[in-house]
N, C-alpha and C positions, 0 to 999 in steps of 0.2 A: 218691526224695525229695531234693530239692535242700539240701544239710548245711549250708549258708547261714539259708535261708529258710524251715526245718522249720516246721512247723504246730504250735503248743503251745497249750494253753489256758493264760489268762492265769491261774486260779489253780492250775492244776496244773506248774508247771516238775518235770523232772525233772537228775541228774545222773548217768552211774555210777558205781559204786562205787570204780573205778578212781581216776577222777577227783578224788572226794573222797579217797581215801589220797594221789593224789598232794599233795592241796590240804592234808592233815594231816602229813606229814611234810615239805614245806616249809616251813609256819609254825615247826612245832617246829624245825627247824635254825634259821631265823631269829630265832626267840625267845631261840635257845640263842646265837646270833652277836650279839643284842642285849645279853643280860646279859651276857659275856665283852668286852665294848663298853663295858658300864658297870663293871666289877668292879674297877677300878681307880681308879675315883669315887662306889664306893661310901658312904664315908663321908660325903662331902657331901650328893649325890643321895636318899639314903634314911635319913639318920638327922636325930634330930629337933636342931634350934637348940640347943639344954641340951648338948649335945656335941659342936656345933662342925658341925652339919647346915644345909642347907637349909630344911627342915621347920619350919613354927610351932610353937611347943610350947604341949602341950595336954595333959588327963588322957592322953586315948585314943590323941594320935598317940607322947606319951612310951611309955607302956605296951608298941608294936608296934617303934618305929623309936629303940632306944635299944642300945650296943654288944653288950651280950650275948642279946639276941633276936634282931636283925637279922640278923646270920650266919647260923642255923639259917633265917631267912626265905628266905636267900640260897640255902642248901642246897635246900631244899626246892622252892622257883622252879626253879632248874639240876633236878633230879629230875623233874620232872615236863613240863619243855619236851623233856627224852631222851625220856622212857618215854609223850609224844606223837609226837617223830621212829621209834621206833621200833614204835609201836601196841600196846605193850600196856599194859592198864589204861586205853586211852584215854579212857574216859567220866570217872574218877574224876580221871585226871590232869587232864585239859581243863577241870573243874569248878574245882579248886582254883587252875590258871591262871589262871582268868577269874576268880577273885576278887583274888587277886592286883594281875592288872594292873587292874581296876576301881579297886581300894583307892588305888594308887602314880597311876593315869594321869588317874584319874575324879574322884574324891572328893579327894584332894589338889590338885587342880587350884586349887584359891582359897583354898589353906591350906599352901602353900609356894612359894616365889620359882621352882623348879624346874617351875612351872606344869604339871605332871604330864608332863613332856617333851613340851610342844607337840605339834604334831602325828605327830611318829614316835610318841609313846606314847599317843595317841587312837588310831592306826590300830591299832597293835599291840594295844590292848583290846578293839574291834572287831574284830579277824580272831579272836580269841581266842573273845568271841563266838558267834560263827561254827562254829567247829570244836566247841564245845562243843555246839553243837543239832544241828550235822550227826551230831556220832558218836552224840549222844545216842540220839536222834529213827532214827538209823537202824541201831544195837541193840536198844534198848527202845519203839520207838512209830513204829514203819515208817506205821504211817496218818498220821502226822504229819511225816514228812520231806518230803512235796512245801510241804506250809503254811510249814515253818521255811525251807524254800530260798528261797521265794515271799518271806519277812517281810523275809530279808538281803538278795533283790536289789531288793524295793523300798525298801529302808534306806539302802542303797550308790547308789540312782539320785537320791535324793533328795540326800546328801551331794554327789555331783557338781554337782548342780545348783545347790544353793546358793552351793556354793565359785565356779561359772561367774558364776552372778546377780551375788555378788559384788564380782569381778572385772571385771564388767563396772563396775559401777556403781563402783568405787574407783581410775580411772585407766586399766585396759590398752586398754580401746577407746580412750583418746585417749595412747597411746604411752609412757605410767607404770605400769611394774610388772616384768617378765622383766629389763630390762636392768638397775638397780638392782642386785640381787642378784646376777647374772655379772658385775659390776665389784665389788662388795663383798668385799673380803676376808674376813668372816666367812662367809660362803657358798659365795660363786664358785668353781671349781677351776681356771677361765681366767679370772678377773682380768685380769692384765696384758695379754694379748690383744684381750679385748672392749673395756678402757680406751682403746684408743689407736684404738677406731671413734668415727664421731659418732655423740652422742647420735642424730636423727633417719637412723640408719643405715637401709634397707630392711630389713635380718636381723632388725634390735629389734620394729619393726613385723608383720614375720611374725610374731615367737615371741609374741607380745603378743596379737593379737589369733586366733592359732591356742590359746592358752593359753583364755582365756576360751572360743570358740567352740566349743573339743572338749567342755571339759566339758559347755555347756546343750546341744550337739547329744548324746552322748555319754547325758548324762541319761536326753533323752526316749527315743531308743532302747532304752534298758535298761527302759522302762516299757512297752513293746510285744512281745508273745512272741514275732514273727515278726523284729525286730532286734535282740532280747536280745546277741546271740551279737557281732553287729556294734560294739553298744555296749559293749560290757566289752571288745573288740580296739580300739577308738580309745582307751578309758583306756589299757591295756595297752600300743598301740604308744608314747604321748604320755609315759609314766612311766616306760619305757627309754630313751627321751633324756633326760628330763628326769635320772635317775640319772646323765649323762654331766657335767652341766654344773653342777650345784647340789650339794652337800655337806648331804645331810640324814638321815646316818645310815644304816639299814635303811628307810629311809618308803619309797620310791621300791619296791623291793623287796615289802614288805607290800604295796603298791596292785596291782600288778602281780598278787600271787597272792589278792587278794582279788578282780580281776576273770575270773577262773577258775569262780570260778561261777557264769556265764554260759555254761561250754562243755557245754552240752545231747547228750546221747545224739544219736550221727552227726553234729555239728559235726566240722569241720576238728580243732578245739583236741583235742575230744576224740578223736580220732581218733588225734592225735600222742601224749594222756598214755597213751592205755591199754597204748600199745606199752610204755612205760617202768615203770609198776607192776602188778604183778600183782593178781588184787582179794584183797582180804581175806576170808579165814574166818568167817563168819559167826555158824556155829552156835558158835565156841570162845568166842566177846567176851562173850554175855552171864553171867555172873554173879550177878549180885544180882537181887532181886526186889523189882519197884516195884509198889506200891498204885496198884489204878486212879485212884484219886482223883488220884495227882500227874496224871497224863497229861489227864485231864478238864481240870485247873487249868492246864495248863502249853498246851491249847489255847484255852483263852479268854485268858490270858495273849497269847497270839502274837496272839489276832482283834484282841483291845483295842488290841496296838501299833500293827497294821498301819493298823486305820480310824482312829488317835488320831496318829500321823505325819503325817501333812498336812498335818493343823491344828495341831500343833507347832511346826511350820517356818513355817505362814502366821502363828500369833501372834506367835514371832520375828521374823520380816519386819515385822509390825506396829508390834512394838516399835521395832526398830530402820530401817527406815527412814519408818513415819508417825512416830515419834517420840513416842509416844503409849502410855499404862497401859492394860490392861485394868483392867474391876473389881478393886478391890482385891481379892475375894476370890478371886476367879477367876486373875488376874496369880498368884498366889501358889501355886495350884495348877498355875499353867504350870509354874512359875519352878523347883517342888521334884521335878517329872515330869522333863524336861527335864533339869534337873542330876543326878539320879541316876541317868539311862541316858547322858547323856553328849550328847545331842542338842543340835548347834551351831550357828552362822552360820560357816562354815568360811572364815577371815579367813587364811584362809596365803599367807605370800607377796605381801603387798600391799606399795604405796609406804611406807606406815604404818609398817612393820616392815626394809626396806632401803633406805632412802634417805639411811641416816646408819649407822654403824659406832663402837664405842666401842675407846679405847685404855687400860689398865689401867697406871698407872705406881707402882711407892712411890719416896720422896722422904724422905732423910733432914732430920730436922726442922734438926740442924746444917749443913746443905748450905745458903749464901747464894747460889751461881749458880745456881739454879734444874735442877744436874745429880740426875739421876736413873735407875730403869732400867727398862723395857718390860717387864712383864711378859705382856700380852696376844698373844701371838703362834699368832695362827690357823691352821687349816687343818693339814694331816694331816703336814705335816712344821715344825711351832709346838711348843710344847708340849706335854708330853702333860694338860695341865688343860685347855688351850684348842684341843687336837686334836677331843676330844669335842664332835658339834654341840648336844649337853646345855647346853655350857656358853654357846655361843654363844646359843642358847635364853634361858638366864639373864641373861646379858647385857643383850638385846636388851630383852627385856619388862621388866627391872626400867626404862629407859626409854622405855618407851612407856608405861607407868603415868602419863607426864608430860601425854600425849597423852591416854588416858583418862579419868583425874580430873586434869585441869589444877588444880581444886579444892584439891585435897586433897592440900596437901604433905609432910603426917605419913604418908599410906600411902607415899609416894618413898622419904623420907627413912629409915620404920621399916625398908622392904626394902634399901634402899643400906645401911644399916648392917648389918642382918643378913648380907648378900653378904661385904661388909667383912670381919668377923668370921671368913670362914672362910677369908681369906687371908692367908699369910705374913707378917706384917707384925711388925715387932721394936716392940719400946715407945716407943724414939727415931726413927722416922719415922712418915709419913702415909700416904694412897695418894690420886692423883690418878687421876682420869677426865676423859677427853677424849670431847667428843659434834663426833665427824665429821663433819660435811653433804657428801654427794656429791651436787654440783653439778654442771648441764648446761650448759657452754658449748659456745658456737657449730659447735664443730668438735673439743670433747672432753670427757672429765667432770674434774673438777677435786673433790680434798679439798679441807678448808677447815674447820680448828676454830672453833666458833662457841657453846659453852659449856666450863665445866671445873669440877669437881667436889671438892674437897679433903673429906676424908675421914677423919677422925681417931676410928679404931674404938674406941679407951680411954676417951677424953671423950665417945664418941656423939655428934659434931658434925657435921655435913655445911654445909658453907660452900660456895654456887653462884656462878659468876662468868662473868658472860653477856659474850662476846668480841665477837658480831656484833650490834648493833643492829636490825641489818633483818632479821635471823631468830631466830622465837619457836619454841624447842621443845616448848613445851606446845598447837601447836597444830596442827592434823593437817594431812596434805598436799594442797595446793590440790585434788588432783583424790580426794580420800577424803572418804566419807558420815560418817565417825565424829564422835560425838559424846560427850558425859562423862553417863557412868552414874551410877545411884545408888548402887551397888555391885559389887564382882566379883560374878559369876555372873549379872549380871541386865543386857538390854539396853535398861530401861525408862531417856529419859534422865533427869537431874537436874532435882527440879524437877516431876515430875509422877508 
């Protein structure tokens, strides 16, 4: 049988076991590399505004994300990403992981500036996931591990696709998108190198339109059993570079080991992991005794996502690029399906989000020359607040919120203050922001301040002072679909 172009039925994938401990004790290192990643931004990142957090505060998010809870959350997180690296207790540990990051990546997503760490902390909830139905399903309900592999690789085909759809449609086919970000100091790891190409360099245009094309080709093969294997090794090779040139944490890493389940018994892939792990013990794992009835629920659970993802993503699509509500009652049951699994228009990495860079300055109020001192210093050898691509995350979205609801200057202004707030800032200064436009000339890209932001977190003022006339930042990038919402969470636009 050819390990390429194995014969599978399209609802029966299988993996082996191998495989899957490889694929469980990577995330768990990962997971355990992510929060040792964060543990030093803890305080911002997961506790709530009332204490100097990112976090909106609220009954329920005070209650979980406030100094003396959040530790033992912290404890318990680190426990149970080990004792998934190390397999045991794996169903119970994997379970509580996956609520975990659901909680911090999912559901916090539009109820703190931290927007639940953009996309490294969407994937990392999704691979979580993942391992949680794999160990499950293949301890306690082996009839059901071909259906759960089948639900993830049509989940992860679909996520590609859409990020490619995209992609396509917000610039990289017409040469706006990869380059950006590799000249962007919040991002880029060559910077200075790719700045000193021209914009219309040949290389841009490769990465550009290889970026968008991997994923939809990349997609549909993951949707076919006989390219399964092929489609998850073009993610796979495309997120090993991409980790080369772009600063985005563990993401690149997590995609990578999420398209692992694609390597099918007698694949190439799997061929290389089973040398590396031994399988797991079978009969030691199970433990506890589950009521039939979960297993009944927990397969019509997987049938329902599976035939209900489709049309997810088509009313998404709807939404946002017909620009157009479904029924009100109906929109509304997209809107609350959709946000509680996490189901997205995966907008990573567009013009939208790189095409401009913020610089963080405080400014003593005594100060008449206008001297003051940098604090935003990116990238891995910056500071260690602005090392974190967490924070550059935060950064970045707090404005693009300008871009989203151009509308609505109180949502800007409430999250610019709350950011504020959790920066060093003495009583007798301010803190300015500088919104950077990296601009395409002729023969190179070119900075260029073109708003700035003063910031006075005591008085809760925000004072905006537009530098460039012929550049508006509340409006999206020529070659971007975006439009202003009627709210976070929803891509129904304003207006209808």
């Amino acid at each position: 049988m050819n390990s390429v172009f194995a014969i599978q039925d399209f609802f029966h994938p299988q993996i082996s076991v191998e495989t899957q401990a490889f694929i469980r004790i990577a995330f768990g290192l990962l997971m355990l590399g992510t929060l040792l990643w964060t543990l030093p931004h803890w305080r911002r990142f997961f506790i709530s505004e009332r204490w100097g957090g990112y976090a909106q505060s609220a009954r329920d998010v005070d209650f979980l994300q406030n100094p003396i809870v959040s530790p033992l959350v912290a404890a318990l997180w680190f426990l149970c990403a080990a004792l998934i690296a190390l397999g045991r207790w794996s169903v119970l540990a994997s379970l509580v992981n996956l609520l975990l990051c659901r909680y911090f990546f999912v559901r916090m997503r539009w109820k703190g500036i931290l927007r639940g760490m953009g996309a490294p902390g969407f994937m990392a909830y999704w691979l979580a996931a993942a391992i949680f139905l794999l160990e499950y399903t293949l301890y306690y309900a082996p009839n059901l591990h071909s259906l759960a592999l089948l639900v993830l690789q049509v989940d992860f085909a679909f996520i590609m696709l859409s990020a490619g759809i995209y992609k396509c449609t917000a610039g990289y086919r017409r040469n706006h998108g990869m380059e950006y970000g590799m000249v962007n100091p919040q991002w880029g790891y060559w910077g200075s190198f790719y700045k000193r190409l021209r914009p219309s360099h040949w290389l841009f245009r490769i990465f550009n339109h290889l970026a968008w094309t991997t994923e939809v080709v990349a997609g549909v093969l993951m949707l076919i059993p006989q390219t399964r294997f092929i489609g998850g090794m073009l993610i796979l090779a495309s997120f090993i570079f991409i980790a080369t040139q772009i600063r985005l944490a563990l993401l690149c890493e997590m995609v990578i080991v999420c398209c692992l389940i694609f390597f099918h018994p007698g694949s190439y892939g799997e061929q290389f992991l089973s040398g590396l792990v031994p399988a797991p013990t079978l009969a030691t794992a199970s433990t506890f005794a589950i009521a039939p009835i979960t297993n009944m629920l927990l397969a019509g659970g997987l049938w329902a996502y599976l035939i209900l993802l489709p049309l997810m993503h088509a009313a998404l699509f709807y939404n946002f690029y017909g620009r157009k509500s479904l029924p009100r009652s109906l929109q509304r049951i997209v809107e609350i399906y959709t946000n509680f699994f996490g189901i997205i228009i995966w907008r990573v990495f567009s013009a939208d989000h790189t095409c401009f860079f913020i610089r963080v300055y405080q400014r003593w109020r005594s100060v008449s020359d206008g001297a003051r001192t940098l604090l935003s210093r990116y990238g891995l050898t910056g500071s260690l607040r602005y090392s974190h691509v967490g924070e550059s995350i935060v950064v970045t979205t707090l404005f693009t919120t300008l871009k989203y609801y151009p509308s609505n200057t109180n949502l800007f202004q409430e999250r610019l203050l709350r950011y504020a707030r959790t920066v060093a800032c003495p009583s007798d200064s301010v803190l300015e922001f500088e919104y950077v436009k990296i601009n395409k000339a002729a023969d190179q890209y070119e900075f260029s301040v073109v708003a700035e932001y003063v910031v006075d977190p005591i008085a809760g003022s925000v004072v905006e002072r537009t530098l460039d006339d012929s550049f508006s930042v509340r409006a999206a990038h020529a070659a971007s679909p975006v439009h202003e919402g009627v709210r976070p969470g929803s891509y129904v636009p304003l207006g209808r």
